[in-house]
C-alpha positions as CSV (number, residue, x, y, z in Angstrom):
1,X,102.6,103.0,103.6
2,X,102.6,102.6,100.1
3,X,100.5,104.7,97.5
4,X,97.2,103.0,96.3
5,X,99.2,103.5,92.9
6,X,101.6,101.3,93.8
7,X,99.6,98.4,94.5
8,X,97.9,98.8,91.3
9,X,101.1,98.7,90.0
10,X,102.2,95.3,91.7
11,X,98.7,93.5,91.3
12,X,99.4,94.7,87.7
13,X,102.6,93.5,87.4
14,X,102.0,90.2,89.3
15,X,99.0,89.4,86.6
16,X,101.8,89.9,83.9
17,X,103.8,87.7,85.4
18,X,101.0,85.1,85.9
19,X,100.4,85.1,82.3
20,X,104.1,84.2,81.7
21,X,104.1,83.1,78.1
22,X,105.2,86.5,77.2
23,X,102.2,87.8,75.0
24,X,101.0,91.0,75.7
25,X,97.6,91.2,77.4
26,X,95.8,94.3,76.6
27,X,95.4,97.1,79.1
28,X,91.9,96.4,79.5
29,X,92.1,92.6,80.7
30,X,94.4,94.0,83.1
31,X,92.6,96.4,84.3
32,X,89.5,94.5,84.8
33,X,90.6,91.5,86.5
34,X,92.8,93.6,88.5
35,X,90.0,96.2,89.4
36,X,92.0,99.6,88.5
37,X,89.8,102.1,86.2
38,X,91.4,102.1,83.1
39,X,92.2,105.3,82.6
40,X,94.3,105.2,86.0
41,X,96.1,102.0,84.7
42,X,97.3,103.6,81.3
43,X,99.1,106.3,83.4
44,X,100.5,103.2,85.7
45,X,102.2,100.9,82.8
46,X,103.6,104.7,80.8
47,X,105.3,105.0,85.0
48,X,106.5,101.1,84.6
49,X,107.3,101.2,81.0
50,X,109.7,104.5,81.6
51,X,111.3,102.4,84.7
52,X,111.9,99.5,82.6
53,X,109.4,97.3,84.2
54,X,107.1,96.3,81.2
55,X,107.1,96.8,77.4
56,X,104.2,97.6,75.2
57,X,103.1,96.8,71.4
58,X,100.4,98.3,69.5
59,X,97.8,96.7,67.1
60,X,94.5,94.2,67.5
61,X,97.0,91.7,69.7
62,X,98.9,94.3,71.2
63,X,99.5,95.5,75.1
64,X,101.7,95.0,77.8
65,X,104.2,92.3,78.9
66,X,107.2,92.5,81.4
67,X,110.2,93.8,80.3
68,X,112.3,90.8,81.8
69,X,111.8,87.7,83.4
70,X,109.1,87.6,86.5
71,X,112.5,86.6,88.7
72,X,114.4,89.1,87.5
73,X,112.0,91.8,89.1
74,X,112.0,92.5,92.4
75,X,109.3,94.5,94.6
76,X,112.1,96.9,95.4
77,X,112.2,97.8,92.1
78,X,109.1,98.7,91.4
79,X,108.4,100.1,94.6
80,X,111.4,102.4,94.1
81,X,110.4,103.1,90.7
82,X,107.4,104.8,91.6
83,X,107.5,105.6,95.6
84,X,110.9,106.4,95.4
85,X,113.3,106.1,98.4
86,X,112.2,103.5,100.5
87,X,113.7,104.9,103.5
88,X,111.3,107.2,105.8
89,X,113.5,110.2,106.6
90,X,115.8,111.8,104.3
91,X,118.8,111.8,106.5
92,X,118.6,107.7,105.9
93,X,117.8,107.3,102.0
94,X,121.2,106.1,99.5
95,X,120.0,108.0,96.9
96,X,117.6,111.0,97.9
97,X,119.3,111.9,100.6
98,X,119.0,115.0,102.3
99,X,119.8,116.7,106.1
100,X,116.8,116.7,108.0
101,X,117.9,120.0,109.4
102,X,116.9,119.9,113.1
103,X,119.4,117.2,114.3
104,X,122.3,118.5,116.6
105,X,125.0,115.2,115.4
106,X,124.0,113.6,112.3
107,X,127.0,110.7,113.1
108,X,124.9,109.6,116.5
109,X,122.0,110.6,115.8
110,X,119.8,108.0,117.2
111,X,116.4,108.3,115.0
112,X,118.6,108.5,111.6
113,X,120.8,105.5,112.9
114,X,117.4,103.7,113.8
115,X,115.8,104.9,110.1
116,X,119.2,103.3,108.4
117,X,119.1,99.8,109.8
118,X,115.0,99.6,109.0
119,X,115.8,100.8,105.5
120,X,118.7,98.9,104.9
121,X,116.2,95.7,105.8
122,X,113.1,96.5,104.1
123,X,114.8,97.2,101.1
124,X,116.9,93.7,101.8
125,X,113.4,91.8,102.1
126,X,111.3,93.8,98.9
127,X,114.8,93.0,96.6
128,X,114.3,89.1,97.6
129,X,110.9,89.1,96.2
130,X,110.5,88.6,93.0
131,X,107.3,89.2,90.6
132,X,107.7,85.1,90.1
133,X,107.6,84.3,93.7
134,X,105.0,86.5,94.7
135,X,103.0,85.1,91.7
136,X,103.7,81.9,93.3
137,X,101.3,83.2,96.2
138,X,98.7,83.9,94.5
139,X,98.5,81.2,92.3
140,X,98.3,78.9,95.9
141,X,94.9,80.8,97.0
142,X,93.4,79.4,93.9
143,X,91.7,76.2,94.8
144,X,92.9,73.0,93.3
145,X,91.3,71.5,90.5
146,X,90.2,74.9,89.0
């Protein structure tokens, strides 16, 4: 599962990206109509701005807008950027890997083969999303005419 910090970060982004004409909306409209204290938030976009994700400006109009386009951003990037490896035992992940120390064959082991090919499709499905389409989904719970 992912960290509630996460899916602050997603909601986050996904409002961003929802508010696509590329002027920065200040931490605190975010944060509100989002529902993420504040002070929690500020840590968030300082995790997404050293990732890449979003870019801020300072001043009376200043805040936070992404860093590229909302299709050029996938959920596998920002789930990486701030869970980390997506795969769920070391012995599987590309780039933290590490031995898991209690396995007798490592090349037929049949939990790390297992741990591979669910990594290897997760992180196929969260790189097809992109910020735009999942924005796309939430603009279609809003009823028409409003």
């Amino acid at each position: 599962m992912i960290t509630q910090k996460t899916r602050y970060a997603l909601r986050s982004l996904l409002f961003l990206a929802e508010a696509s004409d590329g002027q920065p909306v200040q931490l605190a409209r975010i944060a509100e109509t989002q529902r993420v204290p504040p002070k929690y938030l500020e840590l968030i976009m300082l995790d997404l701005k050293k990732a890449g994700l979003v870019k801020s400006a300072r001043g009376p109009k200043g805040g936070y807008r992404l860093a590229r386009s909302s299709e050029e951003i996938s959920f596998g990037e920002v789930v990486r950027s701030l869970e980390g490896p997506i795969a769920l035992v070391s012995c599987a992940s590309v780039n933290f890997y590490a031995p898991c120390g209690d396995c007798q064959d490592e090349a037929t082991c049949a939990i790390r083969r297992a741990f591979t090919i669910l990594r290897d499709q997760s992180t196929t499905v969260l790189n097809s999303i992109s910020l735009a389409q999942g924005a796309g989904w939430e603009e279609r719970l809003i009823p028409e005419g409003k």
